[in-house]
N, C-alpha and C positions, 0 to 999 in steps of 0.2 A: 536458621542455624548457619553460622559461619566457619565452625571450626568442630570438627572435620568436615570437607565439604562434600556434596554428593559424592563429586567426581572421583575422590580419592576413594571412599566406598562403594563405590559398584566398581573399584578395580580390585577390589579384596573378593566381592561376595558378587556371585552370578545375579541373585533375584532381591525384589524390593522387599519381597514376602519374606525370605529367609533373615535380609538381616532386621525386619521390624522384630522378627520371632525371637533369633538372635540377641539382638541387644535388649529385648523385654525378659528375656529369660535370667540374662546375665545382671542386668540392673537390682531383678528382685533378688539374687545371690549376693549379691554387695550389700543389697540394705538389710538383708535378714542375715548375716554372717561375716559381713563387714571383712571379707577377701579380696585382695586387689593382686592383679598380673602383674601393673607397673609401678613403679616407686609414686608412694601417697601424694608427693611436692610435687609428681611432674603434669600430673593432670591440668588440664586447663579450665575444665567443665567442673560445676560447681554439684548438678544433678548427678543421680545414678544413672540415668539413662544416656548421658552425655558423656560419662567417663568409658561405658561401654563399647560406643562409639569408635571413643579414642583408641580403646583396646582392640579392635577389628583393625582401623586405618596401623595402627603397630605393627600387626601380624601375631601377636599373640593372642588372638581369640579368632577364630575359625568354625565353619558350620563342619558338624560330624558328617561322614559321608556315609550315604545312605546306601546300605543293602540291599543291590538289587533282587537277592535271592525271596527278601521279606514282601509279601503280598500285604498292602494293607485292604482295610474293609473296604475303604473308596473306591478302589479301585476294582472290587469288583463287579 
């Protein structure tokens, strides 16, 4: 993958885990609902997974931040 490159996304997103999540969540929202953040032409990526990407390296796709008050099951 050459565009966007790691580099640029692990300055968006703290973990590799979060943005593989991330951008798999957001790819199947595009292809089942066919919603985009940024203008359809300016993408470069031809995948869903790829345009997602691009939306992270943009700044307008973001991990929700997590509640530290919520205990999950793993962690117990």
């Amino acid at each position: 993958m050459l565009y966007p490159s790691v580099d640029a996304l692990k300055e968006k997103v703290d973990s590799k885990y979060t943005l593989v999540s991330l951008a798999a969540k957001r790819a199947r929202e595009m292809q089942e609902q066919d919603l985009y953040m940024l203008e359809k032409d300016s993408y470069k990526a031809h995948k869903h997974v790829g345009k997602a990407l691009e939306e992270v390296v943009a700044g307008v796709l973001l991990p929700k931040e997590q509640d530290e008050s919520i205990i999950y099951e793993d962690e117990i």
